[in-house]
N, C-alpha and C positions, 0 to 999 in steps of 0.2 A: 180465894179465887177472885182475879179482876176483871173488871170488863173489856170487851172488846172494843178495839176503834171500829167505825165504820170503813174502812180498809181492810183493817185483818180481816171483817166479818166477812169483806165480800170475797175474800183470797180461801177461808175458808170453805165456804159455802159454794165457790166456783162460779159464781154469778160477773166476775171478769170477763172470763169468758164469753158469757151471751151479752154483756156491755160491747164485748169487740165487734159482736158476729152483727147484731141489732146497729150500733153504728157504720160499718160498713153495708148493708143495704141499703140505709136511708140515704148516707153519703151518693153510694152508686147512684141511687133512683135520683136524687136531687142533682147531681153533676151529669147524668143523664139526660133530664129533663132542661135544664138551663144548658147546656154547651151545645147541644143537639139544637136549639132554637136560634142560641145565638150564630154558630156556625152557618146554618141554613138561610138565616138572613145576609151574611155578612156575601156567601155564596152566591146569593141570585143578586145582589146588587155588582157583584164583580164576576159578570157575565164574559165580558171583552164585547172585542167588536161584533164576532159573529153571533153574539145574542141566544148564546148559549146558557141562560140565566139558570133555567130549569135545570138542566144537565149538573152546572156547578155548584148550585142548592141542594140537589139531591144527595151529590157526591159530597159535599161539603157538611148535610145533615149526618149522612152515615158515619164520614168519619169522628163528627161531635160526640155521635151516640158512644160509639166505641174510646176514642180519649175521655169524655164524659165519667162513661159510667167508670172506667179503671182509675182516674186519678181523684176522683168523690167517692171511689170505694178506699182507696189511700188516705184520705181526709178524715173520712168515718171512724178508720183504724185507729187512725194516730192520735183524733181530740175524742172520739170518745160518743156515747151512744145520746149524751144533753147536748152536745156541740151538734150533731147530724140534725136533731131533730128540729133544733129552734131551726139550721141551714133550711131545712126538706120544708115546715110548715112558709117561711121567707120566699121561695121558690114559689110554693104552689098557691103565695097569696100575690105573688105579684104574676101566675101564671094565668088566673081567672078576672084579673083585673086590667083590662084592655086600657085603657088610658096610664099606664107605667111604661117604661122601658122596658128591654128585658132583663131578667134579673141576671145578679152579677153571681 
């Protein structure tokens, strides 16, 4: 009898599976959090004339939230539940840290 790769094991075991499902929330949450910030900024600085900042921020946060969280739940998917997670902690270290940019 031989050993298992660390592949077969995890194909056996089904532990693929919650690799996919655990990367695509953190993805989501992490494309969530950054696209929603950055939109909202981009938003209220491209107010127009009538100084409608607020307005365009908002609208412009909502729809981050929503492209955000779908295409960081695609990213999750496809690199996998190591790739989301380094993303998700990268995010929430430059999310508490005011003198950075927002994160990419």
């Amino acid at each position: 009898m031989r050993e298992l790769t660390v592949f077969e094991m995890q194909n056996v075991a089904g532990s693929g599976f919650f690799d996919t499902i655990g990367g695509m929330f953190l993805g989501g949450a992490a494309g969530c959090l950054s696209t929603a910030m950055k939109w909202a900024t981009i938003g209220g600085q491209a107010g127009g004339i009538l100084g409608l900042s607020i307005l365009t921020s908002a609208v412009y946060g909502v729809a981050g939230l929503v492209f955000g969280a779908t295409f960081g739940a695609i990213d999750g998917m496809v690199n996998g539940y190591d790739y989301a997670l380094e993303r998700f902690n990268n995010v929430m270290d430059q999310l508490y840290d005011m003198g950075t940019p927002l994160p990419a």
